[in-house]
RODO-2510 file (C-alpha; in nm, 4 decimals, decimal comma):
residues 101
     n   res          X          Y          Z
     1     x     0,0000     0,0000     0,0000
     2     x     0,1461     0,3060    -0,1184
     3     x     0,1866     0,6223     0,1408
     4     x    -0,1215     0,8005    -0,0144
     5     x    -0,3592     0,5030     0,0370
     6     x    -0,2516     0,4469     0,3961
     7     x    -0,3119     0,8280     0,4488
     8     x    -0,6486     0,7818     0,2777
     9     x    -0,7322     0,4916     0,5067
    10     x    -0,6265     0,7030     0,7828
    11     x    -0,8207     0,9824     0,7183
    12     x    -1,1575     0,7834     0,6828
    13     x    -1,1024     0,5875     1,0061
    14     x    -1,0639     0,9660     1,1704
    15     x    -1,3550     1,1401     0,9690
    16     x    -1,6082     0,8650     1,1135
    17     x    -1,4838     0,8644     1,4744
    18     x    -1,3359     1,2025     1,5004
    19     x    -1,5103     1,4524     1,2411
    20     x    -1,3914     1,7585     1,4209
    21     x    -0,9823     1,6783     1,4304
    22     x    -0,7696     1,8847     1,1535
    23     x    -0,5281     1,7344     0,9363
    24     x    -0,2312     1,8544     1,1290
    25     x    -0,3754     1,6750     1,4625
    26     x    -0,4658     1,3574     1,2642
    27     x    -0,0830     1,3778     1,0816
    28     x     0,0525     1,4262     1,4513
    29     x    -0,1382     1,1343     1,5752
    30     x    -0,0158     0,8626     1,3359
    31     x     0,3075     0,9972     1,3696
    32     x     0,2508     0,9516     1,7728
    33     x     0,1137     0,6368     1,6966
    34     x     0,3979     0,5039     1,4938
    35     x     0,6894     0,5995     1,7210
    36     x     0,8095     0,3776     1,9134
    37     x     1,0052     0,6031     2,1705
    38     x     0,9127     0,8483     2,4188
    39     x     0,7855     1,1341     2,2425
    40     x     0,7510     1,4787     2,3083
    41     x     0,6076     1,7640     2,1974
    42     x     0,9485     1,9259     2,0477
    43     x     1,0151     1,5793     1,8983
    44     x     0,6875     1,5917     1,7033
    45     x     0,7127     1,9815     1,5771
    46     x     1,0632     1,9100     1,4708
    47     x     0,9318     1,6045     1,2362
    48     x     0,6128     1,7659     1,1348
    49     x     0,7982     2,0561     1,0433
    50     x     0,5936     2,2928     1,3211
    51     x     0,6517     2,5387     1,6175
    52     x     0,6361     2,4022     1,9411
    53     x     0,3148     2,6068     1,9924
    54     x     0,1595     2,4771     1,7000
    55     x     0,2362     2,1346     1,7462
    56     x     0,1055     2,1307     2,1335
    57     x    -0,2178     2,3117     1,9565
    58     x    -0,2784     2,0107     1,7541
    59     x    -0,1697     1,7421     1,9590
    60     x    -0,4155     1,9437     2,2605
    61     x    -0,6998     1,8096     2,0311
    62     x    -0,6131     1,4483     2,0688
    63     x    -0,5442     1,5185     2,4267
    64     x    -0,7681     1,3521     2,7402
    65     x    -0,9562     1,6380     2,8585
    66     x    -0,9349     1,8441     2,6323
    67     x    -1,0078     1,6765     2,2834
    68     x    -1,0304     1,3463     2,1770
    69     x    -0,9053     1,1451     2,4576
    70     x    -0,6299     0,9233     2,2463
    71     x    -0,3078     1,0831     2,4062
    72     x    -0,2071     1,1951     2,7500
    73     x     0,0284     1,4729     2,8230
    74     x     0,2643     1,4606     3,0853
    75     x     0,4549     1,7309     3,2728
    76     x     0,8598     1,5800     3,2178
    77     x     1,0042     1,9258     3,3617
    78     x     1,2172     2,1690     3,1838
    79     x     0,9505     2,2983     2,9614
    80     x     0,9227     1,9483     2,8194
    81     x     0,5712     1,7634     2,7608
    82     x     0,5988     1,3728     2,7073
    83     x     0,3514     1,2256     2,5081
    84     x     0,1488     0,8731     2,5383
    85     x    -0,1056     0,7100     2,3285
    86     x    -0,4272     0,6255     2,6284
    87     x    -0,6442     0,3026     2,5828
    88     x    -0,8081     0,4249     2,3028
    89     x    -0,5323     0,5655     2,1274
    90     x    -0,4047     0,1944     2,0968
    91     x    -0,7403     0,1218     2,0332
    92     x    -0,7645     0,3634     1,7224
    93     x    -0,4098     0,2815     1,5962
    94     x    -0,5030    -0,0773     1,5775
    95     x    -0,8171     0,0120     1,3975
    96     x    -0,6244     0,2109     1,1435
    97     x    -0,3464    -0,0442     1,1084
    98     x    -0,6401    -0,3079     1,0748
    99     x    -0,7854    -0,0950     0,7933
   100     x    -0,4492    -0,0424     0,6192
   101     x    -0,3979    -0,4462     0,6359
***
């Protein structure tokens, strides 16, 4: 599956369970999603190609309390705010890896 279908398949698994989420948030999630380190917010501007403040805007909306409930943000110190997928951020990365077979 080329890199444009997988998006594709992305993007309709996020349209039917998260209609509201902008491209940037869904692009930060499945790059969340397919890390397999420690992430934090710096690490996913740099790679997206964002600010710091943008990136922590987007990634907000896929936040527990605050948007969609498939990451958590945590407090590392030193300005620093790790990032981890929650229950049903595994959930939906399964789904979407399901999806892309």
């Amino acid at each position: 599956m080329s890199d444009r279908e997988m998006l594709k398949q992305a993007s309709g698994f996020f349209k039917s369970h998260y209609p509201g989420l902008m491209p940037e948030a869904i692009v930060a999630f499945l790059f969340i999603a397919g890390s397999e380190k420690q992430l934090t917010v710096g690490d996913v501007a740099r790679a997206l190609g964002m600010t710091e403040p943008d990136a922590y805007k987007h990634i907000s909306h896929l936040a527990v309390g605050r948007g969609a409930g498939l990451v958590q943000l945590a407090n590392l110190g030193e300005g620093r705010n790790g990032i981890s997928l929650t229950e049903t951020g595994m959930t939906a990365r399964a789904d979407i890896l399901e999806k892309m077979g």
